[in-house]
N, C-alpha and C positions, 0 to 999 in steps of 0.2 A: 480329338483335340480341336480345341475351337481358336481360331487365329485371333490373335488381340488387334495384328498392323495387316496392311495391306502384304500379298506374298511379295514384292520387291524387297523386304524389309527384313527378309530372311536368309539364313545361308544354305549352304548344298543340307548342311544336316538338320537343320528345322530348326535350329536357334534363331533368336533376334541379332540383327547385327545393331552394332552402337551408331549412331544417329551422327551424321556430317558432323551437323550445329558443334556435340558435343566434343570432336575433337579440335573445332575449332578452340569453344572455350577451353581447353589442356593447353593450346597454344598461346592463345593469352596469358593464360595464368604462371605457364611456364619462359615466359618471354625472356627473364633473365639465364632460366639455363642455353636458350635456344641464341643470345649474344655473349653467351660465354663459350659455349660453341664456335660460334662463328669467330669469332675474336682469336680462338686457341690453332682457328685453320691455318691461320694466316701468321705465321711464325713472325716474320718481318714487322705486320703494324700491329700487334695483340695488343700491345699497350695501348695505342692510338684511339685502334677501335674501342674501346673497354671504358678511355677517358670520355670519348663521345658519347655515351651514354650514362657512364657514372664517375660524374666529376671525384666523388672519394670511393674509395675501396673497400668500405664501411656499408655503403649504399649497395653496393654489389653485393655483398656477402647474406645481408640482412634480406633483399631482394631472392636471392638463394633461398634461406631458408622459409620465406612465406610460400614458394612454387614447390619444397619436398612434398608435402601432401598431396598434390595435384600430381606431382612424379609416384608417386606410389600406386597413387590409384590410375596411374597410366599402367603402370606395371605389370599388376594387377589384371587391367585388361588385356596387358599381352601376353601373360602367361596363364590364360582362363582353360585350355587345354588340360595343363599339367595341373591346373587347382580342380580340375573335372574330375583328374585319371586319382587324385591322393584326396577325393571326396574332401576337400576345403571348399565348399561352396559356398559357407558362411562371409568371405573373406569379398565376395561380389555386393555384400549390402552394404562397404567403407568405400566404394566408389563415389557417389553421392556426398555423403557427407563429410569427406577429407576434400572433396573439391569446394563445397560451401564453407567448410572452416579456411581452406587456403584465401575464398577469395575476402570475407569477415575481415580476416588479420592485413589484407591487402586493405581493404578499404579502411582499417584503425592509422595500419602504415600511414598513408596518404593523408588520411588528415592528421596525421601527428606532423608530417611533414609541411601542409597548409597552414600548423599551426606555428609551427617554426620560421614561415616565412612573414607571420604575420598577417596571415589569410590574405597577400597581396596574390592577383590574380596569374593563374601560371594553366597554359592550352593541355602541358602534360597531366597536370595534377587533375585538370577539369575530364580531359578527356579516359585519363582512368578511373575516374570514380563511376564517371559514368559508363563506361563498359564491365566493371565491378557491379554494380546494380542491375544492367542489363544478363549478366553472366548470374546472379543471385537468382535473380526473376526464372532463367532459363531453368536453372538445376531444381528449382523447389515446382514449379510449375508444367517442366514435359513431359508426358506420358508416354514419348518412345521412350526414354532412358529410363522411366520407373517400370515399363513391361521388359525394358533388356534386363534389369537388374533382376526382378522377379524372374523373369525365365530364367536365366542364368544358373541361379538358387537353388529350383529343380536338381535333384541327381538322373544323372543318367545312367542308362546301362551297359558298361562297359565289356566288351566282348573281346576276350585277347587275337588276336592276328594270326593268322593260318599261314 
């Protein structure tokens, strides 16, 4: 077996592990589930919080469903185990490209939203696009997350428990 990463970049079982970078970008992309979370902790201000960040409830909601793909293939990653043990290994090559579709419909969002304001200048709008293009750049361009995915993909051989 010829190593693709350096050994830091592996687990106890010789898989690839998924790349910092990459769960950074989940967190981005997920930003609205992760203050709707926060927001739900806090029984007392949920509203408050929730208005701080989305003046309508419409913006929330639509913000939800651009970050489902990105949740899925979070999923995905956390239940790679059990998609190992019922041989779904197919289901590790929608990682990648449910996160570039999520972020695509984010950056259409945003400029629909620029477009709505009359392309008048706005620091959130600017500085999502540009971490949407930087997060596009990342997904289509790193070769740790296209050797975790390929590894992934591999079956293995499962050995029942003694």
């Amino acid at each position: 077996m010829k190593l693709l990463l350096p050994l830091k970049y592996y687990d106890e079982a010789g898989r690839v592990k998924p790349p910092i970078s990459l769960y950074w970008v989940i967190l981005f992309l997920c930003r609205s589930l992760v203050i709707l979370a926060g927001s739900l902790s806090s029984q007392q201000y949920s509203k408050e919080l929730l208005a701080m960040f989305y003046a309508d409830s419409r913006f929330l909601y639509i913000n939800i469903f651009i970050a489902l793909p990105t949740f899925v293939a979070l999923l995905i990653m956390g239940f790679r185990e059990k998609l190992w043990q019922k041989n779904r290994v197919w289901l590790f090559t929608l990682i990648i490209p449910l996160m570039i579709f999520s972020c695509i419909v984010d950056v259409a969002y945003h400029l629909f939203v620029a477009n709505l304001q009359h392309w008048q200048f706005s620091w959130v709008i600017a500085i999502t696009l540009i971490a949407d293009v930087f997060c596009l750049y990342f997904l289509s361009k790193d070769k740790h997350a296209s050797f975790m995915v390929f590894d992934w993909r591999t079956k293995v051989a499962v050995t029942p428990d003694n």
